[in-house]
C-alpha positions, 0 to 999 in steps of 0.5 A: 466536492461532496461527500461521496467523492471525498470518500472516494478519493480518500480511499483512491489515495490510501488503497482502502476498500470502501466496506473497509472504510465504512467499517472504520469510520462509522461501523458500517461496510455498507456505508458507502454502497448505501450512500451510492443508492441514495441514503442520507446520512444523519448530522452526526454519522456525517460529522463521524466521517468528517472527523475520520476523514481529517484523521486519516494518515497520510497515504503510504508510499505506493509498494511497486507490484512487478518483479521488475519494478521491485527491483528498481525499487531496491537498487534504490535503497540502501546500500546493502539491498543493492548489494543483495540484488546484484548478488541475486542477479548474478547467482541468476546468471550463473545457476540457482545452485550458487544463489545462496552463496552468491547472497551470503558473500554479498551479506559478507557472510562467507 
């Protein structure tokens, strides 16, 4: 695979930004733009890259970004974030003037 992919990929999995990545692995936000119009890099802005590329943390788990898929992801969790979502679907059910009470009796609050 080339090195263009490579960086691609790498940023595809880790929600980076290709300016971002050229500004972390050799100084550069232009890195990436620049090696898409042709620019080759020298032996050792490419042995920068490689090791950045080899240190890289492993990709985050991926956030949910709906309201409803926000949801499912916290009735997934513990026991107390299923507790504060049901709470909040019922103060949602019932009227937004009791959502406050509703979560304070499902922190155990009350």
């Amino acid at each position: 695979m080339d090195l263009l992919q490579t960086i691609a990929n790498a940023c595809r999995e880790h929600g980076m930004a290709i300016s971002k990545f050229g500004r972390l692995a050799v100084g550069d936000p232009r890195f990436v733009i620049d090696l898409r119009n042709g620019r080759a890099p020298r032996p050792s802005t490419l042995e920068q890259v490689k090791t950045f590329l080899a240190n890289m943390e492993r990709p985050k788990p991926r956030v949910p970004r709906s309201r409803g898929e926000r949801h499912r992801h916290l009735e997934r969790g513990t026991a107390g974030l299923a507790g504060e979502m049901a709470a909040h679907r019922r103060a949602m059910r019932t009227g937004s003037a009791r959502l406050l009470a509703a979560i304070r009796l499902a922190r155990g609050e009350a």
